[in-house]
N, C-alpha and C positions, 0 to 999 in steps of 0.2 A: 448557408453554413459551409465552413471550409476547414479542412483538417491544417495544423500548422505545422511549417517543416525549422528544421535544426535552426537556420538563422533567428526565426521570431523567437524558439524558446531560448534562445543563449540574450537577444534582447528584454525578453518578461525575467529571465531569471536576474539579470543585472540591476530591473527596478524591483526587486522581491519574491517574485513567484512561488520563485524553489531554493530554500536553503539549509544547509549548505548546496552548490550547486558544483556538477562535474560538466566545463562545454566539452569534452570531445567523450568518446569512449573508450572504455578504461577493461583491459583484458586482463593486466598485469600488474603487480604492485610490488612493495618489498618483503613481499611471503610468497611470492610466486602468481602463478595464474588463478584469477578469480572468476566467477560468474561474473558476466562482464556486467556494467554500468555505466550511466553518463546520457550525454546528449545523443542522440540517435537518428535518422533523416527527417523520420515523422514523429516524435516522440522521445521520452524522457526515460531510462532506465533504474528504477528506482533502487533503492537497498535497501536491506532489511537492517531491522535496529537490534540489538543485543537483549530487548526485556522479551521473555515469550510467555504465554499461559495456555498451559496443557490440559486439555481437557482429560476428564479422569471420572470413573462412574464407582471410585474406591467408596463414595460415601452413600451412591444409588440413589442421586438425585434424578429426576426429570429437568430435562432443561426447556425451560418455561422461558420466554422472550419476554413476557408479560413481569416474571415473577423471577427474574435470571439470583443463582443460587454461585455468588462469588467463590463458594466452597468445590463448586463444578470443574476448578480447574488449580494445576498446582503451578506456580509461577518460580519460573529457571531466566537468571543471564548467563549470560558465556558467547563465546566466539562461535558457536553451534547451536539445534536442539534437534534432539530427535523424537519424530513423530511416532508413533507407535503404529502397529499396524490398524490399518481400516481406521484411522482415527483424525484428530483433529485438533492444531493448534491456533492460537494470535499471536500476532506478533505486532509491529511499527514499521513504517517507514523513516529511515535514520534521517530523511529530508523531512523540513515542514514546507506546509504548499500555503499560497494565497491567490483563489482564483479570480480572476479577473470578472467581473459582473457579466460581460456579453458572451464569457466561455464556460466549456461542460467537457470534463473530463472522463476519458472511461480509459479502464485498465485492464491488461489482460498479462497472462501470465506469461513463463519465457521458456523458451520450448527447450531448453536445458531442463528445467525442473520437470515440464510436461512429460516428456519422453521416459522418464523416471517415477510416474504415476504419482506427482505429487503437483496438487493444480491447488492454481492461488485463484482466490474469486476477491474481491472489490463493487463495492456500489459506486455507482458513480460519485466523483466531484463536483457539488453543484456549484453555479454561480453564485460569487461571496461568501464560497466557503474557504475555512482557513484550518489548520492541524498537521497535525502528523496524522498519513492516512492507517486505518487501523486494517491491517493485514491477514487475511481469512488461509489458512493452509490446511488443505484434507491430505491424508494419504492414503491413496485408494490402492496398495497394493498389502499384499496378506505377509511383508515382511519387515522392519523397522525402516524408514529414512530420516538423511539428514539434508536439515539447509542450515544456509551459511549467513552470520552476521556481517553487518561492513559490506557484500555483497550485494550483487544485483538480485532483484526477484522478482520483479512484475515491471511491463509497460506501461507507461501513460501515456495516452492519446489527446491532444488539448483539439477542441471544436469553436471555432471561434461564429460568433452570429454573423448574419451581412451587415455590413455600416448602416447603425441607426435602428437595429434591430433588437437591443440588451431585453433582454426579459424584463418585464412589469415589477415583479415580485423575487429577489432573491433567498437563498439560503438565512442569509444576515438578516435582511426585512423579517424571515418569518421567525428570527431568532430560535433557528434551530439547535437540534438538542446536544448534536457532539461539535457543536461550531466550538473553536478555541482547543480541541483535543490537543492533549502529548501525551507521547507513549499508548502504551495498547488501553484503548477503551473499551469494556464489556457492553452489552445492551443495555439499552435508559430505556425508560416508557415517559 
């Protein structure tokens, strides 16, 4: 297995991968400096999308995985959102991906938002899976933060198998539950 660098994903994103796609990286636009985004040497810069869902304990739900309570969170777009303290939003990635069957994706945050106590977590991207990836934000500090739509927020790391190696069984085969997602998806069972 081998990590892929900027040439291969600027060639997968041309056959689909990632779209909309940015090949270089992007610091700046015409609103000034952004959290950056775009192609990267080993990886993908992703953005975050404009729909967010705030989590909120106004109604004193449990949040059940099993039994998830759509009432659990209040849902904002805008150019922004703010996290509240110690708490936790979703969001989208403004790109949708389609992964390649022999490739596995994992994503980590960007040390812009990390350094500001707001860390974005992701599952991995299985082979054959396809969506907009749904975006996990905690903010672990005891004062309000913001992140940025249209922006950058998380890396992806693409893994490609050795030649002749594609997994038996992908995401699609096993007709998984958030295959085809857009926009922020809450938990299925």
């Amino acid at each position: 297995m081998s990590i892929k660098p900027d040439w291969w994903i600027r060639e997968m994103a041309a056959r689909g991968m990632i779209d909309p796609f940015e090949p270089e990286q992007v610091r700046e636009n015409s609103k000034g400096k952004v959290v950056s985004y775009g192609t990267e040497s080993y990886g993908y810069d992703v953005r975050c999308g404009a729909q967010f869902k705030v989590f909120t304990n106004v109604f004193s739900h449990l949040i059940d995985p099993k039994d998830f309570d759509p009432t659990s969170f209040v849902e904002r777009k805008g150019d922004f959102c703010i996290i509240p303290p110690n708490s936790f939003v979703l969001a989208h990635s403004l790109e949708f991906f389609r992964i390649p069957r022999d490739v596995l994706v994992l994503c980590v945050g960007k040390s812009t938002y990390a350094r500001c106590g707001i860390i974005v977590n992701v599952t991995p991207l299985q082979p054959e899976w396809e969506g907009n990836i749904t975006l996990e934000f905690s903010n672990t500090t005891p004062i309000p933060a913001k992140i940025y739509a249209n922006e950058g927020c998380a890396l992806v790391v693409f893994f490609q198998a050795a030649q002749g190696d594609a997994c038996e069984t992908s995401y699609k085969d096993r007709k998984g539950k958030y295959q085809g997602q857009i926009g922020v998806t809450p938990p299925k069972m």
